[in-house]
C-alpha positions in Angstrom: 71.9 130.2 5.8 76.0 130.1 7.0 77.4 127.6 8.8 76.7 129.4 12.2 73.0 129.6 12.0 73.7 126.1 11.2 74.7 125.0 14.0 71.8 127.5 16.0 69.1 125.6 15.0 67.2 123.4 17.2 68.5 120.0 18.2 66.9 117.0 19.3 68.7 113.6 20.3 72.4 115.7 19.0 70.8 116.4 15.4 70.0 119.9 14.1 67.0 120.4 13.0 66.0 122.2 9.5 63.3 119.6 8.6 60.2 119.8 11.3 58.6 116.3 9.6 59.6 113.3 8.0 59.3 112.5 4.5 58.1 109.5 2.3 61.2 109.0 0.9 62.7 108.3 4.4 59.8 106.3 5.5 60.4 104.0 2.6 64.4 104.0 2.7 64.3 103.0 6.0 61.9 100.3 5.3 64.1 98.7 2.7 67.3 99.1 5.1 65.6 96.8 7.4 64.6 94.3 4.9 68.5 94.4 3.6 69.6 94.8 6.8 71.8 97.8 6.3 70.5 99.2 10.1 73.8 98.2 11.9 74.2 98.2 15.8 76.4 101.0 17.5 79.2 98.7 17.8 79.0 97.9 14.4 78.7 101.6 12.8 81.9 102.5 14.8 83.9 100.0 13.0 83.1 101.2 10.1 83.5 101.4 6.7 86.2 97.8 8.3 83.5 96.0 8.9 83.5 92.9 11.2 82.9 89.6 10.2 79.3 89.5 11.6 78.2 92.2 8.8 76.5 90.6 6.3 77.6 93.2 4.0 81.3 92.6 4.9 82.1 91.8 0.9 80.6 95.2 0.1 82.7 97.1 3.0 85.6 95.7 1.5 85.4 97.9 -1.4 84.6 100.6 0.4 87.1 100.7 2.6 89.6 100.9 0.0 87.8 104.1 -1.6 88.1 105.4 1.8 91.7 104.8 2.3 92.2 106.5 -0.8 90.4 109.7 0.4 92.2 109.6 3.9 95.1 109.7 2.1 94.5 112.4 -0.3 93.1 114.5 2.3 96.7 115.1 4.0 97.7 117.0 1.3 95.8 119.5 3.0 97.1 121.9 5.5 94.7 123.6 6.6 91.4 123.0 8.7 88.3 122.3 6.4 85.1 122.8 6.2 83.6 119.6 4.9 80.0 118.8 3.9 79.2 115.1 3.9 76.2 115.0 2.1 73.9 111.9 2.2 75.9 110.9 5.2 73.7 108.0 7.0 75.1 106.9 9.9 77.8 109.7 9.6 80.5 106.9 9.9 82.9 108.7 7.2 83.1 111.8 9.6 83.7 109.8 12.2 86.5 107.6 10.7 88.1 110.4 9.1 87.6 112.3 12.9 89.5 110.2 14.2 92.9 111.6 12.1 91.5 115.0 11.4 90.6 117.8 12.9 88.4 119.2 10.2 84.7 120.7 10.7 82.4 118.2 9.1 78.6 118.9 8.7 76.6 115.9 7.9 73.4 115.8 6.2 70.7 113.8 5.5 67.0 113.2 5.2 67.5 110.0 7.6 66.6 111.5 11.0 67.0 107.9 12.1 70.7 106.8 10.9 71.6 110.9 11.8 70.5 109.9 15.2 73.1 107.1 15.6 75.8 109.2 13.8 74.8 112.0 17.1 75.2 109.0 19.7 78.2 107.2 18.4 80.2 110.2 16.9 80.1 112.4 19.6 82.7 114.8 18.4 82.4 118.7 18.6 84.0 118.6 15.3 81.3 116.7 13.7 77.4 118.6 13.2 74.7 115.9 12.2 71.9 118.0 10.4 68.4 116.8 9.5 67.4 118.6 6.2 67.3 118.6 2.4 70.1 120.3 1.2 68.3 121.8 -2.3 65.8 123.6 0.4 68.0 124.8 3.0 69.6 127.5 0.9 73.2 127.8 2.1 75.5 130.6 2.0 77.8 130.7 -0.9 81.4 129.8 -0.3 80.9 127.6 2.5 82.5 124.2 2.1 86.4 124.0 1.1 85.1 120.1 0.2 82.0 118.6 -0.9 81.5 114.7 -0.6 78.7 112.6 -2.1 79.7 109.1 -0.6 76.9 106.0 -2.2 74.6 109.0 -1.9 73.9 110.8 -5.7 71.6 108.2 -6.8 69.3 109.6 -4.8 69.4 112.5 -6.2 67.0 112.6 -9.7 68.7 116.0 -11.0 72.2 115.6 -11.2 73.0 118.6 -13.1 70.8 120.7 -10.3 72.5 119.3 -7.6 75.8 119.7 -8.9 75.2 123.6 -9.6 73.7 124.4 -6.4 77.0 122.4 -4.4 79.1 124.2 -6.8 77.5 127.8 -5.4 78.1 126.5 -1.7 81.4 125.6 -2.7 85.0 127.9 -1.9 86.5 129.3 -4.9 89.1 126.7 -4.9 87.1 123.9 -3.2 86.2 120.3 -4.2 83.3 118.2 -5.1 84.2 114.4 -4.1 81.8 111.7 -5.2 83.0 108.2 -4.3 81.9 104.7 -4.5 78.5 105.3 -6.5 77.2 104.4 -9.8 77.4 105.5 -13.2 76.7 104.5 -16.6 77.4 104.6 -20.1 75.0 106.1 -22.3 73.6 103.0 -23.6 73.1 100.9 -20.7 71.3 103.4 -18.9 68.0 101.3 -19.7 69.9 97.9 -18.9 70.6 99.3 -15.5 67.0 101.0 -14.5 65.5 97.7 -15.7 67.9 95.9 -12.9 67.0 98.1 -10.6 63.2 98.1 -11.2 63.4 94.4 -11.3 65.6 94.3 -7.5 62.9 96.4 -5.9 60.6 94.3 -7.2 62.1 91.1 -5.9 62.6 92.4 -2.5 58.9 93.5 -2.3 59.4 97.7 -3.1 58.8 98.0 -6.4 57.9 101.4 -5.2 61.5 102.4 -4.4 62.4 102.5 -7.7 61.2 105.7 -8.5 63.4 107.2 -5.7 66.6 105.8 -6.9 68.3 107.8 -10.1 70.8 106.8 -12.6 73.4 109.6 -13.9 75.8 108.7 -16.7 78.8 109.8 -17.0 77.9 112.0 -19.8 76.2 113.9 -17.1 79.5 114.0 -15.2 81.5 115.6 -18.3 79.3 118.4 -18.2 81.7 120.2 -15.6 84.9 120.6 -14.7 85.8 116.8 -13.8 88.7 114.4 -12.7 88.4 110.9 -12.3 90.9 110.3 -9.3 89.9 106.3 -9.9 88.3 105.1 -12.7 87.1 101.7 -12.6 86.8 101.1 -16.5 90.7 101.7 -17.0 92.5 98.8 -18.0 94.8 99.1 -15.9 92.1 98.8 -12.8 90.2 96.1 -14.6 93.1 93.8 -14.4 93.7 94.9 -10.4 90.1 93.8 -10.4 90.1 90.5 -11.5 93.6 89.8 -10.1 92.6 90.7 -6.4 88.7 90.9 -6.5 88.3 94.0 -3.7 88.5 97.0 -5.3 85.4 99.6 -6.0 83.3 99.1 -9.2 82.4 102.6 -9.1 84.7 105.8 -9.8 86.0 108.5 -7.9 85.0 111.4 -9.0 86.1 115.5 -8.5 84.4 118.4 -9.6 86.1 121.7 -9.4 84.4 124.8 -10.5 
């Protein structure tokens, strides 16, 4: 499938449709957005990722933000339009921030028909495609993408080196692979970390969920042709960290092939 045929499928509520029927992962993600109350208003997702004071997440936006400013900024050292896949997009809020600078073609994907939904009624941007389908069934057209972004998305992912291949095909010869603000691990706390999350789940009242979230270490990330354009375990960012307590515990990460 290209990027035309893409955009030919059918649509409901401004979201392309490649899945016909939801799946039990999105019943149960949105579930637990509720109960964490992650399902912002319109108002809200347009401010986005500067959150308002209102958001009870706002600590966590903080963070983000600054990953994001660091990606707006690296992306004017291209010249060019680009095609840009944000995969695991949500509310499609990235897009739509970055939209609102650049006049790149962004196709946003997800398995949350709900949050892509939103994305379609806030965003509305001919620039911007919201697509309902999961992108290791869709098979895309290789060289599609000049850039790739996984943002808080690749641990939902359980085969990291799968996914990474198949982006890699859909990827231009000299394109990008982006993964930003999500986590990895060291070999030896991988346990450490799947025991936290089995426990949070738990807590919350889905111990379910846990087998739909996946922890990659960054052992797995090695495996390819990888930059770390911020790296959180430097001590150089440590220090930042503790000095001024709102910068990302997670790394950003690019993959070339």
């Amino acid at each position: 499938m290209n990027l035309s045929e893409i955009i030919q499928l059918p649509v409901s509520d401004g979201v392309h449709l490649f899945e016909k029927d939801k799946n039990q992962f999105e019943e149960k993600y949105l579930a637990i957005r509720r109960k964490e109350k992650r399902l912002y208003s319109d108002d809200e997702v347009k401010l986005l990722p500067f959150a308002s004071s209102l958001n009870p997440h706002r600590k966590e936006w903080d963070y983000r933000s600054r990953s994001f400013i660091r990606f707006k900024d690296y992306l004017k050292s291209f010249n060019r339009e680009l095609e840009i896949l944000d995969l695991g997009c949500g509310n499609g809020w990235f897009a739509g921030e970055l939209s609102k600078e650049f006049q790149h073609n962004f196709y946003c994907i997800d398995i949350n028909f709900y949050e892509l939904k939103q994305g379609a009624r806030v965003f509305k941007n001919d620039k911007i495609k919201f697509i309902y389908g999961n992108i290791l069934q869709m098979e895309l057209e290789k060289n599609s993408f000049d850039l790739i972004v996984l943002n808080s998305s690749v641990q939902y992912f359980s085969d990291f080196s799968l996914l990474i291949k198949e982006l890699l095909y859909v990827l231009k010869l000299d394109g990008e692979i982006h993964i930003i603000d999500s986590p990895f691990y060291e070999n030896e706390k991988l346990s450490e970390a799947k025991q936290r999350t089995e426990a949070y789940y738990k807590s919350i009242g889905f111990p379910e969920m846990k087998d739909f979230y996946f922890h990659h270490s960054y052992k797995d990330v090695m495996s390819f042709n990888t930059d770390f354009l911020y790296d959180p375990r430097t001590l150089r960012n440590k220090l930042l960290s503790i000095a001024f307590k709102n910068d990302s515990l997670f790394p950003w990460i690019r993959i070339k092939r």
